[in-house]
Each structure stands twice: as C-alpha cells, then as structure tokens.
N, C-alpha and C positions, 0 to 999 in steps of 0.2 A: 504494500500500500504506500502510497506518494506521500511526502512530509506537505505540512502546512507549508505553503511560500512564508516566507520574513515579509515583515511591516515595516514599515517605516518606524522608528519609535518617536513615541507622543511627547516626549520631553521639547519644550518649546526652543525652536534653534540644533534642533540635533536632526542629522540627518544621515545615521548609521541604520543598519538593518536590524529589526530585533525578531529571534529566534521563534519562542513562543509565547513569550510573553508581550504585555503593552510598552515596555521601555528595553533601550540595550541593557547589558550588564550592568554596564556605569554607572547608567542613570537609576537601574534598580534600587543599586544600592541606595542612591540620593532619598527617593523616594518612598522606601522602605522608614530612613533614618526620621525623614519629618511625620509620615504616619504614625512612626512610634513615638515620637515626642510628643504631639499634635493631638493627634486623633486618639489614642489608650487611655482609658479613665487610668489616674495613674493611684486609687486606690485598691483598682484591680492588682495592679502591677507591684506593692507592696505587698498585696495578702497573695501571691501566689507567686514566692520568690524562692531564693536556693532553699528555704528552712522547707517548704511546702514539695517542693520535689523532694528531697530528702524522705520527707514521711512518706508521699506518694511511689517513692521509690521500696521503701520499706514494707508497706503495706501489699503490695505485688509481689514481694517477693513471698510474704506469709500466705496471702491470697493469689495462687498465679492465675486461678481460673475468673472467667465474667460469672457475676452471683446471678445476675437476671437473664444470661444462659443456660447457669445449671438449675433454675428453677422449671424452665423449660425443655429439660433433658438434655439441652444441648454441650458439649466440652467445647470452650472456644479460650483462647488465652485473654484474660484483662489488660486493656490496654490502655483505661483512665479509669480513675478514681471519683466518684462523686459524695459531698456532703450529706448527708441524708436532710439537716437543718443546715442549708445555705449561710455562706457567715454573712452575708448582708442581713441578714435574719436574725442573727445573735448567734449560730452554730461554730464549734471551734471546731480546730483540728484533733482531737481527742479519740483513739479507735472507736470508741462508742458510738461516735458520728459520721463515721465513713463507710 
C-alpha cells in the first residue's frame, strides 16, 4: 500500500515537507513545547508527576492484569491505572483508591 504524500507543514513561513504529521520535525517540537506550556491545566501536571508514575508503576506491577477485563473473563495486560475517587474529587493516591 502507497504512503501518504508529505504536506507542506503548517508552521507559518516554513516551507519543508512534513511526513505525517501537521508540522516538520522542527517545528513539532516548537509546537508541542507551547501546547505544553499553554494549553495543560498545569494542576493536572502537578498531580500526575514522577511520584504518581512511580505508584502507577508499582501498582502494575502487583496488579499486571486489566480488573474490568478479568471481571469479564477476559486476560489482557493493564496498561493505566485509574482513581476509583478522582483527586479532583478529594481521592488520593492511597491503594484503596486505585
């Protein structure tokens, strides 16, 4: 099967070919860096930092299977972690609530 043709990329004043995506590499990155400044609630970005992988890494490992697969018969590996009590909510990271 044939590849997508390249675009032009959309970054204003560039006029390199970009692959699959909407900008070349370059400019990904530009563009990536101001979304994440910009646009990230940044108390998302606090409440799911190195400490929150760490436990989310933790917990996978104790837990490797999906809970709401094997409730359903299914064996699938876990591959995110969810709150049961959202901490926008008041719910911590405490095993009790994951």
């Amino acid at each position: 099967m044939p590849y997508k043709p390249k675009r032009p990329c959309a970054y204003p004043g560039c006029g390199r070919l970009a692959e699959r995506e909407q900008y070349c590499a370059e400019h990904q990155k530009v563009v990536d860096k101001q979304y994440n400044q910009y646009e990230r609630d940044p108390k998302s970005n606090k409440r799911y930092g190195r400490s929150w992988k760490r436990i989310r890494d933790r917990y996978i490992k104790l837990h490797p299977l999906c809970e709401e697969c094997e409730k359903q018969g299914k064996l699938t590996p876990a591959e995110e972690v969810h709150h049961i009590l959202p901490l926008s909510k008041g719910g911590g990271n405490e095993k009790s609530n994951l």
